[in-house]
C-alpha beads as a LAMMPS data file, in Angstrom:
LAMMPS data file: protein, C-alpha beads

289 atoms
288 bonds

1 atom types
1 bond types

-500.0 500.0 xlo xhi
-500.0 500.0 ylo yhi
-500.0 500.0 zlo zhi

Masses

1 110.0

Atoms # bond

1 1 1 25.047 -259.031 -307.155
2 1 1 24.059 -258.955 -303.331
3 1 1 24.518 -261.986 -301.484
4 1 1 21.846 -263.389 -299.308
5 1 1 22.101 -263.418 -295.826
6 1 1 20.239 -265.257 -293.560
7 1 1 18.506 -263.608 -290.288
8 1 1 16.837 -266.297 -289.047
9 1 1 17.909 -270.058 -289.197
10 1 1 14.813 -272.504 -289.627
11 1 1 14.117 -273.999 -286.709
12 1 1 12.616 -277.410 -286.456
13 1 1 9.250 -277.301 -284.778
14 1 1 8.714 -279.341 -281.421
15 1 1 4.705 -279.300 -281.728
16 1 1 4.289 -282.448 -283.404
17 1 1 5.785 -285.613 -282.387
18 1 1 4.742 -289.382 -282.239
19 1 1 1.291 -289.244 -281.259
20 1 1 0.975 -287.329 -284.552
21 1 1 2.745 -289.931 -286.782
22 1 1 1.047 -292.610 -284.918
23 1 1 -2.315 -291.080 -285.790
24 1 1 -0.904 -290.264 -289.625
25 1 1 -0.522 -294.005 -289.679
26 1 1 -3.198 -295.598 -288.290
27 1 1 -6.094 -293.509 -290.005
28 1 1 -4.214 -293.708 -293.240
29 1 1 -3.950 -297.298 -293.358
30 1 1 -7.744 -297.906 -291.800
31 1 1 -9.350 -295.607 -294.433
32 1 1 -7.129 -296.888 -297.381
33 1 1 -8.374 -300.378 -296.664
34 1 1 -11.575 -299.752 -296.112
35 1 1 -11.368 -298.088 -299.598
36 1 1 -9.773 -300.853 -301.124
37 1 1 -12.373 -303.125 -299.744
38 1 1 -14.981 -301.291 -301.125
39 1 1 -13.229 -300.901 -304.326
40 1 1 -12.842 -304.802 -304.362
41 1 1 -16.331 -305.511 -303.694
42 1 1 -17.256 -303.171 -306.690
43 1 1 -15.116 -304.647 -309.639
44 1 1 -15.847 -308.897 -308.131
45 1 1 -19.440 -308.641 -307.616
46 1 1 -20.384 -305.869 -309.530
47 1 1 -22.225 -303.949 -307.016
48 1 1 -21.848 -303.004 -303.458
49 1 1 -21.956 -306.075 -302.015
50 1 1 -20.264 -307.457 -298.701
51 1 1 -17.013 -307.901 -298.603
52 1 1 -15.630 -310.912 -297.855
53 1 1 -12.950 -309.549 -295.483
54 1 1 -15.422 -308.855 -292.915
55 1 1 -12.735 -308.419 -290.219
56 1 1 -10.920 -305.735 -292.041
57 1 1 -14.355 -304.094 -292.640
58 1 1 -14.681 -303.618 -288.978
59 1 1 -10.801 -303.287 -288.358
60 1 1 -10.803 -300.156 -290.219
61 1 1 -13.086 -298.289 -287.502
62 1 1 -11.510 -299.647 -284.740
63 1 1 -7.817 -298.443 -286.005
64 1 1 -9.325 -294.796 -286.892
65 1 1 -10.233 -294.633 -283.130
66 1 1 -6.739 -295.655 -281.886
67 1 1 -5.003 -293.238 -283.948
68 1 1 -6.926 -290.352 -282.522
69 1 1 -6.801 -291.744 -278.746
70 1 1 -3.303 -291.096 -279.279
71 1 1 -3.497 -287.256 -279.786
72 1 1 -6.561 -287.262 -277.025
73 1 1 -3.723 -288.734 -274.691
74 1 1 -1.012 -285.839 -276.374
75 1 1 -3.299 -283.346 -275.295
76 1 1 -4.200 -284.374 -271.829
77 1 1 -7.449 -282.171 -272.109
78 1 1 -10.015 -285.282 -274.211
79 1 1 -12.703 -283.424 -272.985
80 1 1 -12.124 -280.658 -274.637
81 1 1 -11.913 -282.181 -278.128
82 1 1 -15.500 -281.250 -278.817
83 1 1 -14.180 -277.676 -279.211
84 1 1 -12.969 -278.763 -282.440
85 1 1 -16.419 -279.008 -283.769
86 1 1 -16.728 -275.249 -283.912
87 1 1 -14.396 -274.654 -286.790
88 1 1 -15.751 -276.575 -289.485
89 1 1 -15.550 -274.099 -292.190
90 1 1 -11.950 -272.702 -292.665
91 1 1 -10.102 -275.741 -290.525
92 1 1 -8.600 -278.738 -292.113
93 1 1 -8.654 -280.277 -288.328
94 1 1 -12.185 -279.979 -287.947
95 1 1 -13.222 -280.829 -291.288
96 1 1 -10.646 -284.195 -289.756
97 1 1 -12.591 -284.929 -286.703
98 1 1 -16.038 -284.191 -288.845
99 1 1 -14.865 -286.664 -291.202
100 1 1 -13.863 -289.159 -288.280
101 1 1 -17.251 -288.767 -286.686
102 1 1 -19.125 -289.886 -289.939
103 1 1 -16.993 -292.851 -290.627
104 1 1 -16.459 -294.684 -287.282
105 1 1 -20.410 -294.931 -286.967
106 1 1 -20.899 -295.490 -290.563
107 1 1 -17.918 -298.465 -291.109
108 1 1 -19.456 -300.185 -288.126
109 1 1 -22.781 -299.751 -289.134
110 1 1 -22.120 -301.146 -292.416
111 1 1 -20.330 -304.346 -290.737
112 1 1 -23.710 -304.790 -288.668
113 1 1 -26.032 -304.181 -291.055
114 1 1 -24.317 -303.978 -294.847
115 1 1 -26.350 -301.244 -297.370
116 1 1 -25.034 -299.825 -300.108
117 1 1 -26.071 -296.173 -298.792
118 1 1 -24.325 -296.885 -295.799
119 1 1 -21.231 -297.983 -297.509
120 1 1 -21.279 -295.147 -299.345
121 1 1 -21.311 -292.706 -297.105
122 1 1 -18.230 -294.281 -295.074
123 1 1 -16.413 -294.165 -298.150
124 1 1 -16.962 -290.956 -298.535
125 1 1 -15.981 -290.109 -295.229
126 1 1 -12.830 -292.247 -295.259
127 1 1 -11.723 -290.184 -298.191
128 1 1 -12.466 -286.974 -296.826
129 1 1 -10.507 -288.205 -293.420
130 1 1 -7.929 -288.935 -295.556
131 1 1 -7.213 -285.997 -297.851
132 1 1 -8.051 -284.050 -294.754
133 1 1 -5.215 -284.899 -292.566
134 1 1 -2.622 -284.392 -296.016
135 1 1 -4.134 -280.604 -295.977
136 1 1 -3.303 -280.117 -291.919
137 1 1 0.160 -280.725 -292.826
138 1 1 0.066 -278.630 -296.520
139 1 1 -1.518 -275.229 -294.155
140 1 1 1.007 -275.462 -291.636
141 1 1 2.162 -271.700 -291.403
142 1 1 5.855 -271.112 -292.958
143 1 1 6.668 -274.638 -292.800
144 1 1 9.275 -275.574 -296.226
145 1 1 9.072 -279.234 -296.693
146 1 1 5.048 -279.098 -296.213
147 1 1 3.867 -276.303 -297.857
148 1 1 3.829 -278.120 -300.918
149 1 1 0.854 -278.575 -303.368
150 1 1 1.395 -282.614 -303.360
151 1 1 0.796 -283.091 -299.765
152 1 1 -2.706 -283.988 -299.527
153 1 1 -2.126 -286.084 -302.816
154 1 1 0.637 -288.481 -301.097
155 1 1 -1.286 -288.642 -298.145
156 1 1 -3.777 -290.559 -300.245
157 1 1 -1.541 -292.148 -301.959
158 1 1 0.862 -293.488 -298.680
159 1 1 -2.742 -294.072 -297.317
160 1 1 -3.862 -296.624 -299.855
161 1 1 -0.454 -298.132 -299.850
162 1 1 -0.305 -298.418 -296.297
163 1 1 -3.855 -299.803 -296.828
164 1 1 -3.272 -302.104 -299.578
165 1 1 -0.333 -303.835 -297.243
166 1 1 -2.279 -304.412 -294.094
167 1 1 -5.045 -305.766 -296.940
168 1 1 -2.342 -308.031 -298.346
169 1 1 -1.712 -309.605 -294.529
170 1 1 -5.401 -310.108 -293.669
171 1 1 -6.369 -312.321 -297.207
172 1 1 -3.540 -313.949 -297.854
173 1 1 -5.026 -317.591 -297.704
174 1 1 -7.036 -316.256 -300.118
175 1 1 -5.137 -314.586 -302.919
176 1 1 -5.035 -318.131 -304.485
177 1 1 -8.357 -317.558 -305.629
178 1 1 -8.427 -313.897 -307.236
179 1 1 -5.411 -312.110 -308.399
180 1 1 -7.580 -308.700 -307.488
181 1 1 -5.722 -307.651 -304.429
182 1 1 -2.262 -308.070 -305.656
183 1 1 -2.945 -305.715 -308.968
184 1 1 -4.635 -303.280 -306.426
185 1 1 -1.367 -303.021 -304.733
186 1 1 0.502 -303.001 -307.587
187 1 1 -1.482 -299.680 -308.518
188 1 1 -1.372 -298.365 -305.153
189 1 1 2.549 -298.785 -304.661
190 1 1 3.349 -297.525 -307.992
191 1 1 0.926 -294.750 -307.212
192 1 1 2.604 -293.970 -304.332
193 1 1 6.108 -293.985 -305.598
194 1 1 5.455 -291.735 -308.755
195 1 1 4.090 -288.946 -305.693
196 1 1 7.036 -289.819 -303.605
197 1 1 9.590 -289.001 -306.103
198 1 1 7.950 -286.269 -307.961
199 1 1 8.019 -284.459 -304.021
200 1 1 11.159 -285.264 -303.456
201 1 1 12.283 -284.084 -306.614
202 1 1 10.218 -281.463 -308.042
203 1 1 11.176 -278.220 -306.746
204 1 1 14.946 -276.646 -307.127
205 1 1 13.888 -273.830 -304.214
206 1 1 17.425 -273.993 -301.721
207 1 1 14.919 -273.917 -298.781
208 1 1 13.088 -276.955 -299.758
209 1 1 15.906 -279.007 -300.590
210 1 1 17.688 -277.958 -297.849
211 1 1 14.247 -279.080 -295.633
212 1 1 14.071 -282.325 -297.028
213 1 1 18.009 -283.491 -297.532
214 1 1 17.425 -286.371 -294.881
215 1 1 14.732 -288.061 -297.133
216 1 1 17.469 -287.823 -299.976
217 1 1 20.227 -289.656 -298.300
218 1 1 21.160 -293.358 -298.950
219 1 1 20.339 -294.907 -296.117
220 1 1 16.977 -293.058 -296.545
221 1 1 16.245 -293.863 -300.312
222 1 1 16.918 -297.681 -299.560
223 1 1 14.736 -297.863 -297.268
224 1 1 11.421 -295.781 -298.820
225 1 1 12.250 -296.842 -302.443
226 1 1 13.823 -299.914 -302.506
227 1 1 12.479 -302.223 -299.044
228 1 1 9.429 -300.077 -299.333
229 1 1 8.406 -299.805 -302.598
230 1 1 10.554 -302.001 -305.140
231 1 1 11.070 -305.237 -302.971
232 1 1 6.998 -305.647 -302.497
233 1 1 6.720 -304.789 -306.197
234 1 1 9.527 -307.634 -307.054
235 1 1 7.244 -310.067 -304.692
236 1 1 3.795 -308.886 -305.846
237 1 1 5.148 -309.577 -309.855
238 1 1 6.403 -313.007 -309.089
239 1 1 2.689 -314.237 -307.517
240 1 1 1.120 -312.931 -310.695
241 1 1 3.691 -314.241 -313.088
242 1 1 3.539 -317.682 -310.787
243 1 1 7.122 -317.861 -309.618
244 1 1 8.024 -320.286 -307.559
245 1 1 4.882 -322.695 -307.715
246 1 1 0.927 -322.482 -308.237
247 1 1 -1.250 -319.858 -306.785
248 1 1 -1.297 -321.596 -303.111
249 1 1 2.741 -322.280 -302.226
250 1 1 4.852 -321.675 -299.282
251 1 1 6.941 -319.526 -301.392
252 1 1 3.813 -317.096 -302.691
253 1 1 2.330 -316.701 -299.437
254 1 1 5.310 -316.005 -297.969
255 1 1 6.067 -313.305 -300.600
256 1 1 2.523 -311.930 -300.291
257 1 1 3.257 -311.235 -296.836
258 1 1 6.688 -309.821 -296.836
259 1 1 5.000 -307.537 -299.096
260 1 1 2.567 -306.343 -296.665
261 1 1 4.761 -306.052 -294.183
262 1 1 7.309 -303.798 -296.373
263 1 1 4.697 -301.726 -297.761
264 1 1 3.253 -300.658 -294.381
265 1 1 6.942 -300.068 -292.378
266 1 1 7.201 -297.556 -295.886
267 1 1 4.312 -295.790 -295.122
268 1 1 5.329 -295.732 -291.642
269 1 1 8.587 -294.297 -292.958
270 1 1 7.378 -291.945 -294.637
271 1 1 5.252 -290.418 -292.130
272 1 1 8.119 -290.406 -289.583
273 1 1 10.489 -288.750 -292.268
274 1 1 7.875 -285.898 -292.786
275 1 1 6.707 -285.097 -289.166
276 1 1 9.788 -285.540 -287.123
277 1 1 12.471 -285.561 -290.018
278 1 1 11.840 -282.100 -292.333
279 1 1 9.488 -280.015 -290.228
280 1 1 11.740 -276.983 -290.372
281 1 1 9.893 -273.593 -290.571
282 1 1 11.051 -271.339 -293.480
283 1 1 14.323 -269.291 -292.329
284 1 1 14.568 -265.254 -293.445
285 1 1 17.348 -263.897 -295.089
286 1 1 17.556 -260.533 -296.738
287 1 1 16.679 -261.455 -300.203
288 1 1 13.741 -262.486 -299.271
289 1 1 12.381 -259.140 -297.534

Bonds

1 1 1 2
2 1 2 3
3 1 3 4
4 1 4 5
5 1 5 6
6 1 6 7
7 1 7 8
8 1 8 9
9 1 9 10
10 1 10 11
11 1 11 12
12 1 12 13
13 1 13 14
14 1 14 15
15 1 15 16
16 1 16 17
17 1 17 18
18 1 18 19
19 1 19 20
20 1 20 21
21 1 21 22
22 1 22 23
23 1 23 24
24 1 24 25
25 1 25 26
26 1 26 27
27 1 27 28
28 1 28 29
29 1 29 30
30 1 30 31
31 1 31 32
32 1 32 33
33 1 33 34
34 1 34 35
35 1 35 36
36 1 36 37
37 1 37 38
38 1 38 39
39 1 39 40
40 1 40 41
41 1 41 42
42 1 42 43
43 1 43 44
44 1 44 45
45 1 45 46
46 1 46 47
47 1 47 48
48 1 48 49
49 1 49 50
50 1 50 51
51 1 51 52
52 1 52 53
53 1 53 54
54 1 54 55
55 1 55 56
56 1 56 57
57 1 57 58
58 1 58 59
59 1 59 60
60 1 60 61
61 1 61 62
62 1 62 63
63 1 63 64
64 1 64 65
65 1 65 66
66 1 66 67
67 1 67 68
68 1 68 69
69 1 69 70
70 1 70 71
71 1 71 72
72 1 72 73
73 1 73 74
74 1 74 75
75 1 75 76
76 1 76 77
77 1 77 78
78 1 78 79
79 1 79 80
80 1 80 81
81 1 81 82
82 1 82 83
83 1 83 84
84 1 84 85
85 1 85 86
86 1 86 87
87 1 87 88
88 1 88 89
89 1 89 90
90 1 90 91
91 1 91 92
92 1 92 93
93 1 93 94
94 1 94 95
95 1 95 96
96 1 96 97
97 1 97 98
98 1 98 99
99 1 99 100
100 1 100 101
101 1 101 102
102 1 102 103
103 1 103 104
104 1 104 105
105 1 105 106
106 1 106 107
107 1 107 108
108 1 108 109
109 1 109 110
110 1 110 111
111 1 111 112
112 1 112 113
113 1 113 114
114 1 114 115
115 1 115 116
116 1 116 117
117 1 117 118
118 1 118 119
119 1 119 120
120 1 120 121
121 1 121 122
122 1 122 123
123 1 123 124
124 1 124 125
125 1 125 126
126 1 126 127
127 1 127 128
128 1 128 129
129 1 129 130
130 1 130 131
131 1 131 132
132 1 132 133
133 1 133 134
134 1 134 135
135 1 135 136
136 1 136 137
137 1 137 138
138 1 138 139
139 1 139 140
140 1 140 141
141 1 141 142
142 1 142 143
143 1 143 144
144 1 144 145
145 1 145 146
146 1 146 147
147 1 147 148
148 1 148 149
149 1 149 150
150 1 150 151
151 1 151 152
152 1 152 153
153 1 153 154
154 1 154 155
155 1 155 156
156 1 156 157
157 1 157 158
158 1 158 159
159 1 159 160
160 1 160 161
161 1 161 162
162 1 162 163
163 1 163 164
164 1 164 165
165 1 165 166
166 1 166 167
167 1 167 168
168 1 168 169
169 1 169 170
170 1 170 171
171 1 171 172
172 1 172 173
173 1 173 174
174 1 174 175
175 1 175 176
176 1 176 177
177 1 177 178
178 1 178 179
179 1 179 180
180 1 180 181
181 1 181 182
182 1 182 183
183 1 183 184
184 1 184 185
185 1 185 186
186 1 186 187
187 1 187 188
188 1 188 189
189 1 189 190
190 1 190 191
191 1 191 192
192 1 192 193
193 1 193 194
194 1 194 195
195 1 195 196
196 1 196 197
197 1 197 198
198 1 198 199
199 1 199 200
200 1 200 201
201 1 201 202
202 1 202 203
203 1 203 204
204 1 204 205
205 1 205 206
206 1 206 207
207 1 207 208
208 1 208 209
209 1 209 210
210 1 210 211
211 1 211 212
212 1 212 213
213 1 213 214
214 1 214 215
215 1 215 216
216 1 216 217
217 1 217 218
218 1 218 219
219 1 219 220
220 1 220 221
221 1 221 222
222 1 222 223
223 1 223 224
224 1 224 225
225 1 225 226
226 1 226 227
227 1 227 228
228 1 228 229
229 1 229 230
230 1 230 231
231 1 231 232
232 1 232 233
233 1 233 234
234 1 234 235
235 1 235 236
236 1 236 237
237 1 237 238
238 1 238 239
239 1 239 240
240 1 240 241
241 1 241 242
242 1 242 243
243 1 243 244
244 1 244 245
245 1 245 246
246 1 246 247
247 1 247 248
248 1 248 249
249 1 249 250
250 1 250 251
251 1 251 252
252 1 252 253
253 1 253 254
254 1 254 255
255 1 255 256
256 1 256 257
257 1 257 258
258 1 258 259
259 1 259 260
260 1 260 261
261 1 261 262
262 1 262 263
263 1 263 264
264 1 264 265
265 1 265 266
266 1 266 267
267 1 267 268
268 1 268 269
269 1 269 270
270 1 270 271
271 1 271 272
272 1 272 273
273 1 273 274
274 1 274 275
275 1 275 276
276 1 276 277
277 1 277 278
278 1 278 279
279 1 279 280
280 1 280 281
281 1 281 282
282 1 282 283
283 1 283 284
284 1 284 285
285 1 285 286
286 1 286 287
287 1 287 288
288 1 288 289
């Protein structure tokens, strides 16, 4: 039997930093509320009506553009951005600003002037923005922990859980009224969770799990699984089930927020763990030639 030896030690790459989570962060959470707006206005009026969380609607847009300012600013060269544009088949990152470009307009338009077309479309955009920025980080050349056939899919996923938080914080005075939000979380965390795990989990390669050993430690699991995804389940459960008074207490309020709040510092979590924590290139070793 011939032991492996390794060549070349993976090296953690230095091209992304915090401008890149930032942006992971901010367009995840716009487009997944937007999304879950438009998913809410679907199953309470039955059609695509307006929303009544008008400043979210136009919140979403506004949050898209900060999260790309921040890579503008990374760059130092904004003006060159439209350079971008010139890629659009074969390039997750231009298919990402493509998708940016339709959505900004279109999620302000529809706050101005609400259609159902219009809607549509930035839907459709937000989604593609979305699952756009998961495949950047899945085509990354040689890179173990994200090279992985579920990254696009927890990008959506930490996207409308991210989303669903920042949703949870914006209506809470008026959860009282329509349960609708909190199951929509409930979905989106446990959503969320299943892809989290199964990613963690999945694979038994030595390279992966070598890659990804920080997001398996304690201090790591507590604070994705348990603050992040358990604890807001705990607190969405007890406002459905009515713990601790009717729909309109202190208590439930207080719960619905904490559970924004822990659902969005997960999603935040995770996209810190990913970028900055795991993004090791794949090392060589004999065997493998």
């Amino acid at each position: 039997m011939i032991r492996k030896m390794e060549l070349i030690r993976p090296i953690k790459q230095r091209v992304w930093g915090w401008p890149a989570v930032f942006n992971f962060v901010m367009v995840g959470t716009a487009t997944g509320l937007y999304l879950l707006n438009f998913l809410i206005a679907i199953l309470q009026e039955g059609s695509l009506g307006v929303s009544e969380t008008v400043s979210s609607q136009i919140l979403s847009p506004v949050l898209v553009c900060i999260g790309f300012s921040a890579l503008t600013l990374e760059s130092c060269r904004p003006e060159g951005a439209h350079h971008l544009f010139r890629h659009i088949i074969g390039s997750w990152m231009s298919i990402e600003i493509l998708a940016a470009s339709i959505f900004v307009p279109a999620a302000i338009m529809d706050w101005l002037f609400p259609h159902p077309i219009v809607r549509g479309i930035a839907a459709t955009a937000a989604i593609g923005l979305m699952f756009s920025q998961g495949c950047i980080v899945y085509s990354a050349k040689a890179m173990t922990a994200w090279n992985v056939w579920l990254m696009p899919i927890l990008f959506l996923t930490s996207g409308f859980a991210k989303g669903s938080g920042l949703l949870l914080l914006l209506t809470t005075e008026k959860l009282s009224l329509a349960a609708t939000p909190i199951k929509i979380a409930l979905i989106c965390v446990l959503l969320n969770l299943s892809v989290w795990l199964l990613y963690l989990y999945r694979s038994n390669d030595s390279a992966f799990l070598e890659a990804t050993k920080p997001m398996r430690r304690s201090s790591a699991l507590v604070r994705t699984l348990v603050v992040g995804h358990l604890f807001p389940m705990l607190l969405l459960l007890s406002f459905l089930l009515g713990v601790g008074g009717n729909g309109g207490s202190g208590f439930q309020h207080i719960a619905i927020d904490l559970s924004g709040l822990a659902l969005i510092a997960s999603g935040v979590s995770q996209m810190f763990s990913l970028i900055m924590r795991v993004g090791y290139d794949r090392g060589i070793k004999i065997g493998d030639l």
